[in-house]
C-alpha positions, 0 to 999 in steps of 0.5 A: 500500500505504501509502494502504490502511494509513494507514486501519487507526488509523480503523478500530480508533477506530471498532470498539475502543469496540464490541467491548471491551464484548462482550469484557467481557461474554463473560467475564462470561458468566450462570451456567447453573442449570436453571431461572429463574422471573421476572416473578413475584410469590415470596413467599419467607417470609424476613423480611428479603427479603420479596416478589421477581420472580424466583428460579434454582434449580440441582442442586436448589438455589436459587440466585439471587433477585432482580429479573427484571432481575439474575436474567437478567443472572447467571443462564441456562437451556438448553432453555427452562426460563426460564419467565415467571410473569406475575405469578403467585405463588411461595411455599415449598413447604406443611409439613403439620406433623401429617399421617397422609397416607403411613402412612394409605396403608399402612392402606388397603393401597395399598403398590404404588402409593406413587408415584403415591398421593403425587399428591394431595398434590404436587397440593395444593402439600405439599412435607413431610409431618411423619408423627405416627404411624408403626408398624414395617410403615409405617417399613419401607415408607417406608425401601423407597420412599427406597431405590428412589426413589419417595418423592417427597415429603420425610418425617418420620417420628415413631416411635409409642410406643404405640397411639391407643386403649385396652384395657381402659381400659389403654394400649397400648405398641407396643414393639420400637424398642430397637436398631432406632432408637436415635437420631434420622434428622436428614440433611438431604438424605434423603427420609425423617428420623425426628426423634422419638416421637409419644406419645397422651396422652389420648382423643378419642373412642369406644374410643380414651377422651375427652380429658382434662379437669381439669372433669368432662364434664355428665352430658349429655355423658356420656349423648350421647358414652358416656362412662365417666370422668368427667374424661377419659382420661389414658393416663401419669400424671406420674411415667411421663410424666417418664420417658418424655420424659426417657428420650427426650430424653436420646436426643436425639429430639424428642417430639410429643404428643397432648393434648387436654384441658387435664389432658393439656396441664398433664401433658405441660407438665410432663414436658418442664419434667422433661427440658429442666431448665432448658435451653431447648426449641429444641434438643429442639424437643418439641411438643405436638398439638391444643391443644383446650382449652388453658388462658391459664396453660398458654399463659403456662408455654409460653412459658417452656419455649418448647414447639411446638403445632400448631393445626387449620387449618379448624375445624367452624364449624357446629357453634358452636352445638352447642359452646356449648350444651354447653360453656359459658363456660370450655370455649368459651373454652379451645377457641379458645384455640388461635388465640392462640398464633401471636400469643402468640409460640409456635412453632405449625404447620399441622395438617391430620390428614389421612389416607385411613382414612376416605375421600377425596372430593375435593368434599367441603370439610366435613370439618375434617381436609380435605387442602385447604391453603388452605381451611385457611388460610381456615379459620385467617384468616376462622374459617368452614367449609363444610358437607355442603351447600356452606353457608359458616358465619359465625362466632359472636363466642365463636369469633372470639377471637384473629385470625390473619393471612395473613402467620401463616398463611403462616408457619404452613404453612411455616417453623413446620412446618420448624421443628418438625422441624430443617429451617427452614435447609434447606426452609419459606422460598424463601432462597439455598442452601436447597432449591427446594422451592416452589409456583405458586399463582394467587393471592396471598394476601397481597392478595387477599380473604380470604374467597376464600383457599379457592379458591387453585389449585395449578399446579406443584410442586417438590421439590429442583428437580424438578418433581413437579406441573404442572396439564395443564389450564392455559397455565403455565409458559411459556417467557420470550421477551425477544429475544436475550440482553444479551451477544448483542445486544452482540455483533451491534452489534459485528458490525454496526459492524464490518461498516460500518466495513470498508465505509466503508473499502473504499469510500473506498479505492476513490474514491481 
């Protein structure tokens, strides 16, 4: 008996050093989060952690980011929701900061299908649609949808003071919003905010009038387009602009703009210089929509006020020739000025004006309020656009003023368009303890050839850590297969060891 225990100090010096690591691991166990995405290459759009492999997400959360290594050390899933990107790429979900996308649905009378009719968009990689035009029937269906969980998509709703067009040669106030919304929806973890007002300042065209200009239009524009002011159409003059925006501001909402012409640009400029009286527009966050013929003196007084503009993505290219014949020098210059306020240091965002009251094709890559993201972002980059015949349409150098790079771009389709609406802590940049709402995309755009941009391909959506898109036609996401886990391969050298060790032991207790 005392020979068989004069062995046990052995035994314990050789398991000890095996098993106290197993021990140390057990108790530093990974924290289970619902899903792990690795080996990937996540463009997170956070300046200070740009480019990273692996990213867990948790109740709707992101919680860890990382290299594939350290993600897998702390972080675990069940149900083989680990899933490895291959290098694929990660970005922020797409903020379309000027859309009509959810309330044009309401237009066409699809009000029984609002489910599903959000699936061109999940498929196209937007995660917020920032609405710029929403009535009483389509606030009312919006708030429907939220309550019976079938808004899918994060929305913001701005409240529509009076209508696009013209009666008379009279605005058109929309009224009845007094005591229905008095003050702004900002929570952040409802599908549905209204962060403000869209007010229509000027024309665009036919009975809506034409935009407002501080030139005449030639009488050649007056006879080819039907136009019956000469200088536009100014819907407020300044004095019931200021009081409009100051009332509003007063009530703490956010107010977007319609303003094309440069006359409509210096008249709302001005109406938010009124109501931010010296104060600084990054708390109002009011903003100002199309910039189309925006002025270098009313960028410089932007800048002052710190204002937020919104810039079409895709420009209609091959139409340059007919712009310049009929605008000359100034205007064409005023009309790309647009593309200079990313590099000016103004707040600007993506907008694609998108909406269906005018059909949706989906082979139709012409029309430059197209739903695509990234042919919008080819378009901001490269300036070219596709035609009704497939041609691709090189820019003339009038239109190539202004360069916008990828890394704008990005930031121009996520954090700009969170930000215009009070959401950059909460959505627009993949960060710890913001929302998981992100793209796979199979590209990446920061490397790739610029001119092939228009051809990224979404393959899965999320919002709030749910999956609402996957591409059925291709092999991803697949599940991460590396072997056991860290802490059991520990654990089985333990075991193993330990198995050896008794058998050592037996067998030379046998032998004496």
């Amino acid at each position: 008996m005392k020979k068989s225990l004069s062995f046990l100090p052995v035994f314990m010096l050789l398991v000890f050093p095996f098993i106290l690591p197993a021990i140390s691991q057990a108790d530093a166990s990974p924290t289970l989060v619902d899903y792990i995405f690795c080996n990937g290459n996540i463009i997170t759009i956070d300046e200070s952690n740009p480019v990273i492999q692996a990213i867990a997400i948790k109740d709707g959360n992101i919680v860890g980011l990382g290299s594939t290594e350290t993600i897998l050390q702390n972080f675990a899933t069940e149900n083989d929701t680990t899933y490895d990107l291959d290098g694929r790429t990660i970005m922020p979900g797409i903020v379309d900061g000027h859309s009509h996308y959810m309330a044009s649905l309401f237009w066409i009378g699809e009000t029984e299908t609002i489910y599903d009719s959000q699936n061109i968009a999940l498929a196209s990689g937007y995660t917020t649609l920032n609405e710029k035009s929403v009535d009483h029937g389509e606030l009312a269906w919006f708030q429907s949808a939220e309550q019976n969980g079938t808004l899918r998509l994060r929305v913001n709703a701005f409240l529509i003071y009076n209508f696009a067009w013209l009666e008379n040669n009279e605005t058109v106030l929309v009224g009845g919003w007094e005591g229905k919304v008095d003050q702004p929806v900002l929570d952040p973890s409802r599908k549905l905010r209204i962060p403000g007002f869209k007010i229509y300042l000027d024309g665009a065209s036919g009975n809506r009038g034409f935009p407002a200009m501080s030139d005449p239009y030639t009488q050649e524009m007056i006879d080819l387009w039907g136009i019956i002011n000469p200088y536009g159409d100014l819907y407020f003059n300044q004095s019931e602009l200021n009081s409009v925006v100051d009332s509003y501001h007063d009530k703490g909402f956010s107010i977007a703009v319609h303003a094309m012409g440069d006359r409509a640009t210096e008249t709302i400029l001005n109406a938010i210089e009124y109501a931010l009286n010296g104060t600084d527009n990054d708390n109002a966050r009011h903003q100002i929509e199309h910039n189309s013929f925006i002025r270098e003196d009313q960028i410089t007084k932007a800048l002052t006020l710190n204002t937020i503009h919104s810039v079409r993505g895709y420009f209609p290219t091959y139409w340059q020739q007919d712009y310049a014949d009929l605008y000359g020098p100034v205007w064409m210059e005023r009309t790309v000025n647009r593309y200079s306020l990313p590099g000016e240091g103004l707040h600007s965002y993506l907008e694609t004006d998108f909406g269906f009251l005018y059909g949706y094709d989906e082979d139709d890559w012409s029309r430059s309020t197209n739903i695509r993201p990234f042919l919008h972002m080819w378009g901001l980059v490269t300036r070219k656009a596709v035609d009704e015949n497939g041609t691709i349409h090189s820019l003339d150098p009038w239109l190539a003023e202004h360069q916008i790079t990828v890394e704008q771009a990005l930031r121009m389709m996520t954090i700009e368009g969170a930000y215009a609406v009070k959401q950059e802590d909460y959505i627009g940049s993949l960060e710890v303890g913001k929302y998981a709402d992100l793209i796979v995309i199979d590209d990446d755009p920061l490397t790739m050839n610029p001119d092939n941009l228009k051809d990224i391909n979404v393959l899965l959506t999320m919002i709030d850590g749910k999956i609402e898109f996957l591409w059925s036609s291709h092999t991803f996401p697949t599940p991460y297969t590396n072997g056991t886990s860290r802490t059991s391969s520990v654990l089985w050298i333990s075991l193993f060891t330990l198995f050896t060790s008794m058998t050592v032991i037996q067998r030379r207790r046998k032998k004496k």
